[in-house]
C-alpha positions in Angstrom: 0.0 0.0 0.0 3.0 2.5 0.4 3.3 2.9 -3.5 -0.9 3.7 -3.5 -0.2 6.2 -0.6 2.4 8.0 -2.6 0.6 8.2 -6.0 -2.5 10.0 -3.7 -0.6 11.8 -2.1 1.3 13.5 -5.4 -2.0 13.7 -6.9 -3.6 15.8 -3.4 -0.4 18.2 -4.0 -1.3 18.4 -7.7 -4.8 19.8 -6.7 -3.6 21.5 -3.4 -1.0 23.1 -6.1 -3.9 24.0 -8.8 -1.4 22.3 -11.4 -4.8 20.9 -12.3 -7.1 20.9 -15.5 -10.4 20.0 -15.0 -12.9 18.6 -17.3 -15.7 16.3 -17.7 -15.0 12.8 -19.0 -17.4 9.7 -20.9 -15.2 8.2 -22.8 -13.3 6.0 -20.2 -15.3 2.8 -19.1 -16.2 4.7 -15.9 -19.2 6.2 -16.8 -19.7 10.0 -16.6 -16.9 11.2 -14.2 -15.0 14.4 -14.1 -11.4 14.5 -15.3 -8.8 16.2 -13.7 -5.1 16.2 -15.4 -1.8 17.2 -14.5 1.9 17.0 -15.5 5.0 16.9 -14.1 8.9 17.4 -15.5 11.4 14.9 -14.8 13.2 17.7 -12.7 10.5 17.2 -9.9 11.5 14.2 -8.8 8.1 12.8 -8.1 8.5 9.2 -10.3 11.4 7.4 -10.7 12.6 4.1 -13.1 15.6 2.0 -11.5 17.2 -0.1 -14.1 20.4 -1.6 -13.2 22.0 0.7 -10.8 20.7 3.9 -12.4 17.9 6.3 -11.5 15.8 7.7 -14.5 13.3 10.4 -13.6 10.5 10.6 -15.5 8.2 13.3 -16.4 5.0 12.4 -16.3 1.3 13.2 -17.3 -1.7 12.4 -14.6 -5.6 11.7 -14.9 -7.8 11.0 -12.0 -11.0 10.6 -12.8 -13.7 11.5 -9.9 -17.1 10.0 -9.4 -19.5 13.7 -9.7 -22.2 11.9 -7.4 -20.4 11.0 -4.6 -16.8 12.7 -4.9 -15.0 9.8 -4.3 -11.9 9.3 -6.4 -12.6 5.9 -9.9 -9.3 6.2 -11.1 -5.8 7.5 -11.1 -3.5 6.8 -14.4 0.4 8.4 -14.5 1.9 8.0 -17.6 5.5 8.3 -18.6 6.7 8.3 -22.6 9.6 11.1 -22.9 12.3 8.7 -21.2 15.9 9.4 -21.5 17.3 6.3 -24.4 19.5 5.4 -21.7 16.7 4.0 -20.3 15.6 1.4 -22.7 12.2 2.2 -22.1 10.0 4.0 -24.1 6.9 4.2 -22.1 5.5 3.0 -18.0 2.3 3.2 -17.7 0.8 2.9 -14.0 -3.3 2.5 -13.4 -5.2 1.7 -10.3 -8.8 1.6 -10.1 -10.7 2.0 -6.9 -14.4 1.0 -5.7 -16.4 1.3 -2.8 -16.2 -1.0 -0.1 -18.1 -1.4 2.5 -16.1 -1.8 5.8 -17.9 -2.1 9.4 -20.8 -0.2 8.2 -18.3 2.6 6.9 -18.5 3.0 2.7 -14.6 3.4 2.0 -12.9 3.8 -1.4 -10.3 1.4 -1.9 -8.1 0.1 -4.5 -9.6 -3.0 -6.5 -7.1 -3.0 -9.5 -3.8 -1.8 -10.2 -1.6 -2.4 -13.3 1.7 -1.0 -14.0 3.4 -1.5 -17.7 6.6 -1.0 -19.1 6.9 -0.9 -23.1 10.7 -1.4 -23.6 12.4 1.1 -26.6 13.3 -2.2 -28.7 8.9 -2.4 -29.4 9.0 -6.3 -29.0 9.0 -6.2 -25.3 5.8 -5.7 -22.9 6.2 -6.3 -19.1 3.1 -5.6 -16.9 2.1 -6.4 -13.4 -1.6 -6.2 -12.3 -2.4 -6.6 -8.5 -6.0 -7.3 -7.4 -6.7 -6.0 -3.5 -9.3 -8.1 -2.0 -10.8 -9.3 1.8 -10.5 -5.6 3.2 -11.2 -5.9 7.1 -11.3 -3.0 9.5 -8.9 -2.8 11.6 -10.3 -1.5 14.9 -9.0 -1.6 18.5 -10.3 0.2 22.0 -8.9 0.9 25.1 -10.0 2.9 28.3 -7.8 4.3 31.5 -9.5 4.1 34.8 -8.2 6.1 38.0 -8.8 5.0 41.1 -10.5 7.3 43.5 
């Protein structure tokens, strides 16, 4: 979950920020939503590749598209194509979807689906991860201090 945590949290700053463009969207499978983009140059250091021992940043362009009825975040999508040819890669590509799930009689969004591709520079090479989260449980505890008198 650290790597989801991160991606929300560079998407709050892009908003907190007003880096943001904001439109409405139908054209994703998500039904009507509203689309919010935003970039951001390699010199930000917000996304990073690792191959081998080196660090490539990449720049970056990000969608999140928002529910309009309830506010709650569908999708978030970063994509990366303008990679230094050191890198060998020509293009990552990192998408989580979220859904509503209800946890102890409290609706959260959550991530259901993420998939994160890398197209290699040499076109014959595809390599993608996709991770489902499932069996949320609410984590819960109580405690209570008592004095005596």
């Amino acid at each position: 979950m650290g790597e989801i945590v991160t991606l929300l949290r560079i998407v709050r700053n892009a908003i907190g920020e007003r880096a943001v463009q904001v439109r409405q969207d139908v054209s994703s499978n998500l039904g009507p939503a509203t689309l919010l983009t935003f970039t951001y140059p390699a010199s930000s250091q917000r996304w990073y590749l690792k191959r081998n021992t080196q660090t490539h940043w990449m720049p970056f362009e990000g969608r999140v598209w928002i529910s309009p009825e309830t506010g709650e975040i569908l999708r978030v999508c970063w994509r990366a194509n303008d990679l230094p040819a050191e890198a060998g890669v020509s293009e990552v590509l990192w998408t989580v979807d979220f859904s509503p799930v209800d946890l102890s009689s409290r609706v959260l969004s959550v991530p259901a689906e993420a998939v994160f591709q890398i197209t290699y520079s040499s076109g014959n090479r595809v390599d993608w991860n996709v991770t489902h989260f499932s069996e949320y449980r609410r984590y819960g505890s109580g405690s209570a201090i008592h004095f005596d008198r």
